[in-house]
N, C-alpha and C positions, 0 to 999 in steps of 0.2 A: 504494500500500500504506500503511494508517495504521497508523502507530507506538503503543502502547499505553501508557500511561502508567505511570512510574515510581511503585511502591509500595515506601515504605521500611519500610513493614510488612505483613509478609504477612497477607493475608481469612483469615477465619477464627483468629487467635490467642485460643490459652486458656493463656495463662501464668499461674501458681500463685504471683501476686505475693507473697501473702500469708504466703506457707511462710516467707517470710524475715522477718517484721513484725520479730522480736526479736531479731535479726543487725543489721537496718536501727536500729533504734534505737537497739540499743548503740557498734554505730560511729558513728552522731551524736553520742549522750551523750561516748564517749570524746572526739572531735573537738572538740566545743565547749569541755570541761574545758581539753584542750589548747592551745585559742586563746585562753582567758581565763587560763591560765599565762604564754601568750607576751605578752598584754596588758600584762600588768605589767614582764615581761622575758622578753625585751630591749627589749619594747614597742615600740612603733610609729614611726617616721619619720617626726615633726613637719614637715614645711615652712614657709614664713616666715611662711603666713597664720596658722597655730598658734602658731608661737612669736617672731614679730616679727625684723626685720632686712630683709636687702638682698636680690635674686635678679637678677643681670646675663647678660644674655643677650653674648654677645663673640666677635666673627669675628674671629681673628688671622691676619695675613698670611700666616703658612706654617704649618706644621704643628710644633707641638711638647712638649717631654716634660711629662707631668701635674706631674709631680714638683717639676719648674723653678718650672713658675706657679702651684704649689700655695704653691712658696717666696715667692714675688716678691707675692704678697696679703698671706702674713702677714709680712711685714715690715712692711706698711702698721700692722699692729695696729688692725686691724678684727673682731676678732673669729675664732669657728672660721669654716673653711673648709672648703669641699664642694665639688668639681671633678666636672662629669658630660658627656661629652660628646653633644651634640644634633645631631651629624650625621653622615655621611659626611668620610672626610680630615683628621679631626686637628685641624680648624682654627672648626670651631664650640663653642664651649664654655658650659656654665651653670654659674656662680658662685656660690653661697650664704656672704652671709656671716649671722654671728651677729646675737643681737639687740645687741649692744654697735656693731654698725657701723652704727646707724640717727644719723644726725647732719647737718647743713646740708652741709658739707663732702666728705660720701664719696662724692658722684660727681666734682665736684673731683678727691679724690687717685686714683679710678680712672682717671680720663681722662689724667692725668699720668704714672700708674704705665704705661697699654700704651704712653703716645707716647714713653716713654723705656726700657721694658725689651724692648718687642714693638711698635717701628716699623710705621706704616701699619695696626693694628688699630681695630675700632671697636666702640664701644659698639653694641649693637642692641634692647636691649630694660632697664630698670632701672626695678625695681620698688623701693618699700619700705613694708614695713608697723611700726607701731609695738606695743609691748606691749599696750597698752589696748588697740587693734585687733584683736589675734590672741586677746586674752583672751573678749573679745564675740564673732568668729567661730566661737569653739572651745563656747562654753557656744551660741550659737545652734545652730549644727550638731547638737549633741546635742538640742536640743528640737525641731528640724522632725522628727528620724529617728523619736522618741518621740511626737510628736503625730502622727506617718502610721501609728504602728502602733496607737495608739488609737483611730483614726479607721476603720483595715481593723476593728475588733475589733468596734467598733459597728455597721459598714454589714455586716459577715458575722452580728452576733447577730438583727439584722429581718430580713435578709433567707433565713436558716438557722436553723433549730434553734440551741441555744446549742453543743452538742457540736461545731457546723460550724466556729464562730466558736473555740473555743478550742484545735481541730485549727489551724487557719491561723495565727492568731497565735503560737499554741507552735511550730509549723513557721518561723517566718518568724524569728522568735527563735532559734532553732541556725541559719540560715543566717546572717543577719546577726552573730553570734557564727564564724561559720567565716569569714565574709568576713573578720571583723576577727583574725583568726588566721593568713590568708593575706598581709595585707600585715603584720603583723608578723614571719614567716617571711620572705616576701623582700625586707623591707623599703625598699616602695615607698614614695615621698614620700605621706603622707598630708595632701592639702588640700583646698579646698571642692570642687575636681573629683572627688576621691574619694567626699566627702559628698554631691556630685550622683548619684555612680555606685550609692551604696548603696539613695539613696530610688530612682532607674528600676528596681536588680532587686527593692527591695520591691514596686512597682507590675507588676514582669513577674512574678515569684512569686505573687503573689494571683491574679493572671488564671490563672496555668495552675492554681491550686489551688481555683480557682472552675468553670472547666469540668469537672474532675472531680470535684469535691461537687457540679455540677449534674446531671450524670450518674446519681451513686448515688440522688439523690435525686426522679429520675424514675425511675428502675426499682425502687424502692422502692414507687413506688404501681403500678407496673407489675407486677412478679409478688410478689405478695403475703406468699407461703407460701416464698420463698426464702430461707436465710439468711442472714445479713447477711456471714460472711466469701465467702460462694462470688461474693455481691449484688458487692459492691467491689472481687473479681477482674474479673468478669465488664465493670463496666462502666472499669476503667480498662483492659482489653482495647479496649472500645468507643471509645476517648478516645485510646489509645495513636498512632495513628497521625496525627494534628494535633498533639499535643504533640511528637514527634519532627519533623514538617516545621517546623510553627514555632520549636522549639530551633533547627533546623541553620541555616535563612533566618536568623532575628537573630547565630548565628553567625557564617556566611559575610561577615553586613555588616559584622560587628567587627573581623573578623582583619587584613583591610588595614589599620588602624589602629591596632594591634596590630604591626606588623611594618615599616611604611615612614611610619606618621602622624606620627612628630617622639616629641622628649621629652616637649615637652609635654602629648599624648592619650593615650601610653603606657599609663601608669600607668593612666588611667581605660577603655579600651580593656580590659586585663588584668586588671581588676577585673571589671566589664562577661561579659565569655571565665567565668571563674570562679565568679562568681555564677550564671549561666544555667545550668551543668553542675549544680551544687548546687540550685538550685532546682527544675528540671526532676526531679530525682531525689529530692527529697525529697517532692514530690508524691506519690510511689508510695509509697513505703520510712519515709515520716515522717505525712506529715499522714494517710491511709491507715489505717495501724495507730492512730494516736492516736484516728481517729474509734469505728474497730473495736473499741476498747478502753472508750470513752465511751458508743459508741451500742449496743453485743450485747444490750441489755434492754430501750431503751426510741425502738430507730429500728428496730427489727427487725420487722414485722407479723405476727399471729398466723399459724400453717400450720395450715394447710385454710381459709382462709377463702373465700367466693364470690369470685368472678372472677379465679379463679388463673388465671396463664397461663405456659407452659412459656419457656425461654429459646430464641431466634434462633439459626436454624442455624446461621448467621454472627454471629458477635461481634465483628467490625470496622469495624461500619458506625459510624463517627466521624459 
């Protein structure tokens, strides 16, 4: 007996995406407002590669209280202090200190500080970055994120109408504005893993908002005399079902790492999780209406023209 395969979206869908264009945009517009409030404040959680200092990775013998070894750092007077712990059992810990603790000396007094307050502990990982250092990754970071989104704007204007090209990039702009709203709410360490994580969902974001403006834009020369809002139900109907298996697959590979991957992929994992949900859904609900609002005059082909042709029984052939 053969088993038939799972469809996570049922043949034949005619959902009336559009009914919501202006529900969908203004809970973006609010959303993004809100993430460029939180921008500022409480704003974002620098980590060392942003704001220079130390990041000590430290396995202590036994398990013990935040509080003690939050004391037993700053006595050193190295700087603030940030305790997070990176494992199971109490006994793996990451240390941040300030930029005031970057100096010849500080792993010295770290090494001295476990073998006389926390016997048999070891160092396991010691980073340190300097001011100049964090100051150049932090201005680079903002120009790779700026020059991919210039770069989506120009390969979407050749290869689209310009209406296509300024859907995608305005779309890709409130999600990256929501992503940066998201770590400022739970204010995850923001560092170049973060900055890695934001260019792959701007690279996943354009793909899924490229098959569905290629979509509308074959059935545009396909039934002629359609119009354009029924046109961009119709074919994110068609599309609907690859953008949901592809959302869930990139999900499914995230979440493990998201849940058991360490501190360290956390944050980039969680960012990754969040960005995908935003983007996949802004495909419909954002870049969508923006085109429908850009293109209603001059992407819409005249009705009655020759070679009209009726729309598929089925609208879900992805």
């Amino acid at each position: 007996m053969m088993l038939r395969p799972l469809r996570l979206v049922p043949d034949g869908t005619q959902i009336k995406f559009m009914r919501g264009r202006f529900a969908g945009l203004i809970v973006s517009a609010v959303l993004s407002i809100a993430s460029v409030v939180m921008f500022f404040y409480p704003g974002l959680n620098y980590a060392v590669d942003f704001t220079g200092g130390v990041v000590v990775e430290v396995r202590l013998a036994a398990p013990a209280d935040l509080s003690t070894v939050r004391g037993a750092f700053a006595e050193l007077g190295l700087g603030q202090v940030k305790l997070q712990q990176a494992g199971s059992g109490g006994r793996d810990l990451l240390v941040t200190l300030g930029r005031s603790a970057s100096g010849p000396d500080t792993n010295k007094a770290i090494t001295t500080l476990l073998a006389t307050r926390f016997p048999g502990s070891e160092i396991r990982r010691f980073d340190e970055v300097g001011a100049r250092v964090s100051g150049e990754l932090f201005r680079s970071g903002l120009l790779a994120v700026s020059l991919s989104l210039l770069a989506v704007l120009v390969y979407i204007w050749f290869r689209f109408d310009w209406q296509f090209g300024v859907g995608v990039v305005g779309t890709l702009l409130l999600d990256v504005t929501k992503t940066i709203g998201f770590l400022a709410l739970t204010q995850l360490p923001f560092d170049l893993n973060s900055v890695a994580a934001i260019m792959l969902l701007v690279g996943y974001s354009v793909t899924d908002k490229i098959v569905v403006y290629d979509r509308i834009r074959e059935n545009l020369r396909k039934f002629r005399s359609m119009p354009l809002r029924p046109l961009i139900d119709l074919s994110i109907n068609q599309t609907l079902s690859r953008t949901v298996a592809t959302s869930l697959t990139v999900l499914l590979s995230i979440l493990p790492l998201a849940l058991i991957g360490g501190e360290a992929i956390r944050a980039f994992a969680l960012i990754m999780i969040f960005g995908i949900i935003v983007g996949t859904s802004s495909s419909i609900f954002i870049a969508s209406p923006i085109l429908l609002f850009l293109g209603q005059k001059r992407l819409r082909p005249a009705i009655a023209q020759e070679g009209e042709r009726a729309p598929p029984a089925e609208a879900n052939a992805a």
